[in-house]
C-alpha positions as CSV (number, residue, x, y, z in Angstrom):
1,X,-16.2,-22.7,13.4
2,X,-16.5,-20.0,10.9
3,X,-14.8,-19.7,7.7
4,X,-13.1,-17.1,6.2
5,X,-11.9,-17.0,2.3
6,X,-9.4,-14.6,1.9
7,X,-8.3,-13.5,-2.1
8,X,-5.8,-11.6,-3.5
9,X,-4.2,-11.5,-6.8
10,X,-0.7,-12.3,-6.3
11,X,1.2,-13.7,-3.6
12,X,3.4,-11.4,-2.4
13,X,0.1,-9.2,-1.2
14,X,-0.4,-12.1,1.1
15,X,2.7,-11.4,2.4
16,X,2.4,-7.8,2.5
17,X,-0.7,-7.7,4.2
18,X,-2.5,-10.5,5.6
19,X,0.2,-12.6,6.7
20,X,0.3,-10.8,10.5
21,X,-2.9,-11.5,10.9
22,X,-3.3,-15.4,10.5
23,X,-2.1,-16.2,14.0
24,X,-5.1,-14.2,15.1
25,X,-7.5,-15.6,13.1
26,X,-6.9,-19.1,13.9
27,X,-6.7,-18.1,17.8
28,X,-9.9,-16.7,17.5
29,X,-11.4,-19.9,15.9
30,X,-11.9,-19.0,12.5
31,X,-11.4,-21.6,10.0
32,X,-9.4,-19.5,7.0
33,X,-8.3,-20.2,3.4
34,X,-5.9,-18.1,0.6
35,X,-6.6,-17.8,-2.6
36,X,-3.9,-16.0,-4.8
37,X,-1.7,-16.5,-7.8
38,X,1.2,-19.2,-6.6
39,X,4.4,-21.2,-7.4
40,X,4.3,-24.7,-6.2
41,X,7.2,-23.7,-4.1
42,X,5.3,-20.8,-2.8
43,X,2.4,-22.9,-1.5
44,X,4.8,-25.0,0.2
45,X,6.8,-23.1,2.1
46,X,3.5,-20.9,3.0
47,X,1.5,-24.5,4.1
48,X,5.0,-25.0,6.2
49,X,3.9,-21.6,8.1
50,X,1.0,-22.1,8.2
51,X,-0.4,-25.8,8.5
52,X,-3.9,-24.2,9.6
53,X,-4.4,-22.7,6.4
54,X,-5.8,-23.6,3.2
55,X,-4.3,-22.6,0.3
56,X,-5.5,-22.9,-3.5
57,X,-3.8,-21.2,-6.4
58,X,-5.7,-19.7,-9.0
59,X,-4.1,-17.7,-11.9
60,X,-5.7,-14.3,-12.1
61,X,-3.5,-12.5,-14.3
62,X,-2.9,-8.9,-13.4
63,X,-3.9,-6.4,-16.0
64,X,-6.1,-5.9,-18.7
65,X,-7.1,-9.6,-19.9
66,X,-10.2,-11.1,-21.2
67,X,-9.0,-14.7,-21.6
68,X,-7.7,-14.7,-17.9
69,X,-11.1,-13.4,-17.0
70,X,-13.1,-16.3,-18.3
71,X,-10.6,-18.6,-16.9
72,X,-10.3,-16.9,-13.2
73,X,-14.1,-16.5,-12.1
74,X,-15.2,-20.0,-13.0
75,X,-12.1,-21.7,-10.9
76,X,-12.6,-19.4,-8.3
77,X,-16.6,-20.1,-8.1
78,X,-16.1,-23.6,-7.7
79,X,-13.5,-22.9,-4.3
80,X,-16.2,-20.7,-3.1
81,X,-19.1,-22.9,-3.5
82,X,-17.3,-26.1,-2.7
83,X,-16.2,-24.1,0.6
84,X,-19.4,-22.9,1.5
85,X,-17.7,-20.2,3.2
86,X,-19.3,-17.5,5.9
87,X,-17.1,-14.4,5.1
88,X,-15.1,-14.1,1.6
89,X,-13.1,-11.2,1.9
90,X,-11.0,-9.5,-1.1
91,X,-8.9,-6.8,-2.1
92,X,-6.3,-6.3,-5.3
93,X,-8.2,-5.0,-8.5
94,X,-8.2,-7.8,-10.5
95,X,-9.1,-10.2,-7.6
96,X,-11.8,-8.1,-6.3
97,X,-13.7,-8.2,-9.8
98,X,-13.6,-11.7,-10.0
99,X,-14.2,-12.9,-6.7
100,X,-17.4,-10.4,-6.4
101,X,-18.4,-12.1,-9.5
102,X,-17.4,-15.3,-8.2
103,X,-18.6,-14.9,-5.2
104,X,-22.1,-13.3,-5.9
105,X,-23.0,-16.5,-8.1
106,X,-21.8,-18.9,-5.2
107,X,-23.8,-17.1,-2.8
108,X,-21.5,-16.3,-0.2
109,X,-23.4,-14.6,2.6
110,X,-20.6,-11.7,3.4
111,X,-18.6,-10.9,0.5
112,X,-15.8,-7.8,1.7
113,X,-14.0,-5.7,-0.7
114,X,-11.0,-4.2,1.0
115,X,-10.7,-1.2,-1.3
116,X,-6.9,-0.3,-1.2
117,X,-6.8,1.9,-4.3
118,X,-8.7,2.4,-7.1
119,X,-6.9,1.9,-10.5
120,X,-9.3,4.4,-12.6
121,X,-8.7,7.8,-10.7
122,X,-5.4,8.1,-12.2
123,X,-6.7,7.2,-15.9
124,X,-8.1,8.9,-18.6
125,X,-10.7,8.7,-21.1
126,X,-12.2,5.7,-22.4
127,X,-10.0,3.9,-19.9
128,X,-10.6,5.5,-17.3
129,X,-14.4,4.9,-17.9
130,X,-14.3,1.0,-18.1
131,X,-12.1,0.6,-14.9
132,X,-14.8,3.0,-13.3
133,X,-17.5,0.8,-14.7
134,X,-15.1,-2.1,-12.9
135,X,-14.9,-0.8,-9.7
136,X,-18.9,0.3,-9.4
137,X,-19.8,-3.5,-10.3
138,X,-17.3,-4.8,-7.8
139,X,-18.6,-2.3,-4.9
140,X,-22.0,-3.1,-5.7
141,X,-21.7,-6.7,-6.1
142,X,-20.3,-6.6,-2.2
143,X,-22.0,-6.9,0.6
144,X,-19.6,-4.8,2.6
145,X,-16.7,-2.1,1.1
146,X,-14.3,-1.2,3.7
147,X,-11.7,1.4,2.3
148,X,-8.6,1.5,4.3
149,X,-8.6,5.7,4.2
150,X,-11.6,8.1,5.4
151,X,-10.2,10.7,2.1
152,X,-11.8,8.0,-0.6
153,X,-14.6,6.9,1.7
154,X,-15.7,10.0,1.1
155,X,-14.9,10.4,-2.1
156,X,-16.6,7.0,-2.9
157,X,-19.8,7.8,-1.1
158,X,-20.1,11.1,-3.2
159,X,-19.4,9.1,-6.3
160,X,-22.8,6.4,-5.2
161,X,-20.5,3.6,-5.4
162,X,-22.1,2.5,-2.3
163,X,-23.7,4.1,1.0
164,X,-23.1,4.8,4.4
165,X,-24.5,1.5,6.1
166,X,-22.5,-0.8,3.5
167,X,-19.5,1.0,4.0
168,X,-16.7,1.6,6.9
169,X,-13.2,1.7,8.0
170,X,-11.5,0.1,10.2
171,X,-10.1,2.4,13.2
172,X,-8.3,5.1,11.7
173,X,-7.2,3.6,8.1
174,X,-4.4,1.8,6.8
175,X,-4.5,-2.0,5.6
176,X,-2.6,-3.6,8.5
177,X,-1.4,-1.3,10.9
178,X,2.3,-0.2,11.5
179,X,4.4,-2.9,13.7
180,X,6.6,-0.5,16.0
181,X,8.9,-3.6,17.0
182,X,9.9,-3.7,13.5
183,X,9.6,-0.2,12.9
184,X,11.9,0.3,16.2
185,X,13.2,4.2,16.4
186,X,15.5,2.8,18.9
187,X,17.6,1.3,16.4
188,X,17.5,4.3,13.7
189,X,21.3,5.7,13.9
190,X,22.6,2.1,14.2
191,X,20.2,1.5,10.6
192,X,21.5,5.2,9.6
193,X,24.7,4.5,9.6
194,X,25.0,1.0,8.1
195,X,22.7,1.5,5.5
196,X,25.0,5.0,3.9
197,X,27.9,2.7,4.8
198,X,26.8,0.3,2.4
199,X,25.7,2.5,-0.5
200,X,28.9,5.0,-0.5
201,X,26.5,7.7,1.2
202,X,28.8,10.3,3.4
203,X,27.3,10.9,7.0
204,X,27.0,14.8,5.5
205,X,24.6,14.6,2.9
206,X,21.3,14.9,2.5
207,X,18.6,11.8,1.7
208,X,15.6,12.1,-0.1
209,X,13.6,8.2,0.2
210,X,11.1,7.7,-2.3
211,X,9.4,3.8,-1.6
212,X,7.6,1.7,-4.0
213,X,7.4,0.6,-7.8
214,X,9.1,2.5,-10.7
215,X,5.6,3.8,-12.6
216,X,4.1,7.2,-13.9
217,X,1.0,6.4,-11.2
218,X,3.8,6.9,-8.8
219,X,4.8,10.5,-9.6
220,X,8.4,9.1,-10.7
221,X,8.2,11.5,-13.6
222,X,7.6,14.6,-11.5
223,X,9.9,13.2,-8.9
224,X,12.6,12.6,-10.8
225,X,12.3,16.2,-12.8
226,X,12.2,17.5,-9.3
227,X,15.2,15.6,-8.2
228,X,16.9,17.4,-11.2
229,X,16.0,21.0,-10.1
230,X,17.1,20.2,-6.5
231,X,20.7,19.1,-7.5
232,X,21.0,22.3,-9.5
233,X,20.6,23.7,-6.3
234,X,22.5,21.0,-3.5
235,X,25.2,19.0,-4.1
236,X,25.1,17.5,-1.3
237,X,21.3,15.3,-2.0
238,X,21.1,12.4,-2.9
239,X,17.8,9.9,-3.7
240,X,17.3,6.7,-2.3
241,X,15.5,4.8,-4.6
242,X,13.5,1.9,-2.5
243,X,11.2,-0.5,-4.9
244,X,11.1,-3.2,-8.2
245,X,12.1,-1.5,-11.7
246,X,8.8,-2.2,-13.0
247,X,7.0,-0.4,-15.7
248,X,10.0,1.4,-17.3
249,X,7.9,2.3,-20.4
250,X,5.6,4.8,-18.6
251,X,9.1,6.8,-17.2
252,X,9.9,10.2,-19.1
253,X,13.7,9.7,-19.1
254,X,14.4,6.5,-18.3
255,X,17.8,6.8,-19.2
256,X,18.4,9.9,-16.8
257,X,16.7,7.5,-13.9
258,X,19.3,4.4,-15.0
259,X,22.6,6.8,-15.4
260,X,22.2,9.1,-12.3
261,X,24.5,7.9,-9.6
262,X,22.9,10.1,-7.1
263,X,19.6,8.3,-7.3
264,X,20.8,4.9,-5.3
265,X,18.4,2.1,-6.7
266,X,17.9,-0.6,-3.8
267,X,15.2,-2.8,-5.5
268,X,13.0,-4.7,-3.5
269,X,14.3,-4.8,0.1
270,X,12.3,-7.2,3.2
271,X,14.0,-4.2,5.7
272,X,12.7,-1.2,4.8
273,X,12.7,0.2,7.9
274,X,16.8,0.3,7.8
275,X,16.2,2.3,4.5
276,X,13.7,5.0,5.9
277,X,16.2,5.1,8.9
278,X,18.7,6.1,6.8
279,X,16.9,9.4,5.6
280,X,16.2,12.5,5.9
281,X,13.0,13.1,4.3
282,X,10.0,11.0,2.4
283,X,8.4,11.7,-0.9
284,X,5.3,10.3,-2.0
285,X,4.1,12.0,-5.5
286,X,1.6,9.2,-6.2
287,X,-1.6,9.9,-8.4
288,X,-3.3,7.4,-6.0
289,X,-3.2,5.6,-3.5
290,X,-5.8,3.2,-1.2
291,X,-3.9,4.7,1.8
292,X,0.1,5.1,1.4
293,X,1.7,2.5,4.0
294,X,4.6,4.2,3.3
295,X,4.2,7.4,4.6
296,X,3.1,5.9,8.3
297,X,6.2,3.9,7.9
298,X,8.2,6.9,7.4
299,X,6.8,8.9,10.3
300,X,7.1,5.9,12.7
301,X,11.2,6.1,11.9
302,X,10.6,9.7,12.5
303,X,11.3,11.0,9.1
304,X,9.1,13.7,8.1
305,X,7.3,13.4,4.7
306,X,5.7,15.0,1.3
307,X,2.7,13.7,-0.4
308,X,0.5,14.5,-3.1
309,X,-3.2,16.2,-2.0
310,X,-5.3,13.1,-2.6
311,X,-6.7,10.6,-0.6
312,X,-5.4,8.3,1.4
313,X,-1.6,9.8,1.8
314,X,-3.4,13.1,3.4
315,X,-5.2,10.9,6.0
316,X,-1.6,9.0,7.1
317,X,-0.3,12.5,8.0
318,X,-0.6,15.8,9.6
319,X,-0.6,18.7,7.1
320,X,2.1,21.0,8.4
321,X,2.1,18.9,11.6
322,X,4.3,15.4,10.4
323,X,5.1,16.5,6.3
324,X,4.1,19.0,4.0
325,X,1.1,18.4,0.6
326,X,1.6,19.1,-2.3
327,X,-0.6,19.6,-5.7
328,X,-0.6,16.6,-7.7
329,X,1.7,16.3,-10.4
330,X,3.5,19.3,-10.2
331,X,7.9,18.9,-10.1
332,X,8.3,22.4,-9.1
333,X,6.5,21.9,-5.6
334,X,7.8,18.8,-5.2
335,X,11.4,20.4,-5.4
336,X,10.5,23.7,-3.7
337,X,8.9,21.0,-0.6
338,X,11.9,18.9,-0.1
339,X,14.4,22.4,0.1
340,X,12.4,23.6,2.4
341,X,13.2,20.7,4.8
342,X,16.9,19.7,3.3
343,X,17.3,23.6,4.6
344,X,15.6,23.3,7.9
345,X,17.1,21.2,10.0
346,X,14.8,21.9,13.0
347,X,11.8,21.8,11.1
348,X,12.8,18.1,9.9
349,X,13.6,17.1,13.5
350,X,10.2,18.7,14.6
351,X,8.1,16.9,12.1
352,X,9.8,13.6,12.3
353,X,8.9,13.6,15.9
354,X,5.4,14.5,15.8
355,X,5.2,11.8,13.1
356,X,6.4,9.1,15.2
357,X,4.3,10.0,18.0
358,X,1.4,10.4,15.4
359,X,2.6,6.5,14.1
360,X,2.2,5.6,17.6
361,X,-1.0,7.1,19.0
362,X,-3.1,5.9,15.5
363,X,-1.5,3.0,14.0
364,X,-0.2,0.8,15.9
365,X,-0.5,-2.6,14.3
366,X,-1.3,-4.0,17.9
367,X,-4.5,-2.0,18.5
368,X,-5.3,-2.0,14.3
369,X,-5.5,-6.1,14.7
370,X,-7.7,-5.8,17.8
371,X,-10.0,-3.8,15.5
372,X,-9.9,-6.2,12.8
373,X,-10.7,-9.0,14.3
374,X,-13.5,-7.5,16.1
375,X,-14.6,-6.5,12.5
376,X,-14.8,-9.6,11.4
377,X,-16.3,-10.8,14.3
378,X,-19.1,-8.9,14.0
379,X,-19.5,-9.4,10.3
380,X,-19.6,-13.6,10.3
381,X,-22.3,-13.1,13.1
């Protein structure tokens, strides 16, 4: 039986992204332990779901921290040499570093970086240089890098971070695949209409959906400055606001984001299919992003989208096809995007259903775990 490792830094990206795919793995034989940053009550409800599972906490703080560092690789060496494990896979910034670390020292034969974003593209600097320095030690410290978009594949390989034989992705991108039974366009005026039901939103008006944290890496700045510009203009918009409050310090005008009653803040939400049902178009103005779940999420509820031209969002969509791109960090297109379609009716309708079909024909979580699991396959052999 072989033996998988699996490390992230915190728990919910366990939940977010590995969890579907645990079934498989035990189905398939594989032997498979989690490593991540867990409450007691968290390990045992997750040991409940999974009594095939290892599970080990470890506390790898998130951030910028030296004392966590020491702390992390050490505890996490000892699971990885105690484990003597075939394939140690591991994605999240923090977690990457140290398990490549970790795992390098403990001499784990296949060590995977899943590579879903890259924190120094969006920084400047001295910053900007270390977390570079970061992610060049943790690609070349893998055995095997598999980015989950073909846009920083490329951009990685033209950087030298690594080459063309240690590096791949899995089908056509993404970290898991959409599920379409969640995701289920069936269901989307039932969704519609409950989900303006509950927030006061009139049948009439026009929703913009923005998903994910509060954060300047985001493009809540320029989205929200856009947002401004647009209600100048319409009335009738209003912004659905689908993510934690985190990082309120990096926002502009944080008091303009707290007081506007047009901007309807959801928080965290386990649904957020019903939310993206419930609009009219998607806006992702992030300064980076491994891949952008969300936008595939938004097309498979038929709801066409704007992204920022980097990569990763411009490989979940069709330019001009399923959304519109935009330059990156600029309010003005962002606003003059999202009139164009609060204005076109048939052009949203047209979009939204090529992006569905376009969710369907290249993401379906179905094939993507057939894929993976093949992968992984191949990799322990």
């Amino acid at each position: 039986m072989k033996k998988i490792c699996i490390v992230t830094t915190v728990s919910s990206s366990i939940d977010n992204w590995i969890r579907p795919f645990l079934p498989l793995y035990h189905a398939e034989g594989f032997e498979v332990s989690i490593v991540t940053n867990m409450t007691a009550e968290y390990k045992t409800a997750f040991e409940k779901d999974f009594p095939y599972v290892h599970a080990f906490s470890v506390n790898m703080p998130r951030g910028a921290d030296p004392v966590g560092t020491l702390r992390s690789i050490p505890a996490l060496y000892r699971i990885f040499r105690n484990g003597k494990f075939d394939l140690l896979q591991y994605s999240t910034p923090n977690a990457s570093f140290y398990s490549a670390i970790a795992g390098f020292f403990a001499r784990v034969p296949v060590r995977l970086y899943c590579q879903w974003g890259m924190v120094f593209v969006s920084c400047e600097g001295l910053k900007r240089t270390v977390f570079r320095t970061i992610e060049k030690i943790t690609c070349r410290l893998s055995t095997n890098v598999q980015p989950d978009s073909f846009g920083n594949l490329r951009f990685c390989r033209e950087q030298g971070f690594y080459d063309e034989k240690k590096s791949e992705v899995i089908w056509n991108g993404s970290a898991k695949g959409v599920d379409l039974e969640k995701f289920d366009i069936s269901k989307k005026a039932q969704w519609r209409s409950e989900i303006r039901a509950q927030y006061g939103i009139a049948a009439d008006e026009t929703v913009l959906c923005f998903v994910g944290r509060l954060g300047r890496d985001k493009g809540c700045n320029e989205l929200f400055e856009a947002f401004k510009k647009i209600t100048d203009t319409r009335e009738d918009v209003k912004l659905l606001f689908v993510g934690p409050i985190e990082k309120e310090e990096t926002i502009d005008d944080i008091g303009y984001f707290r007081a506007e009653d047009k901007i309807v803040k959801t928080g965290r939400v386990p649904d957020v299919e019903r939310y993206l049902a419930a609009s009219d178009v998607f806006i992702l103005p992030s300064y980076r992003e491994g891949f952008g779940m969300s936008v595939v999420e938004a097309e498979a509820m038929g709801v066409p989208v704007v992204v920022t031209d980097i990569p990763g969002p411009t490989d979940a969509m069709k330019r001009d096809e399923t959304g519109i791109v935009i330059p990156l960090k600029d309010a003005d297109a962002i606003a003059a995007a999202a009139l164009r379609l609060i204005e076109d009716g048939e052009k949203r309708e047209k979009f939204g259903k090529a992006g569905r079909a376009f969710a369907e024909t290249c993401f379906d979580q179905r094939i993507f775990a057939e894929k993976l699991i093949r992968n992984r396959k191949s990799l322990v052999r």
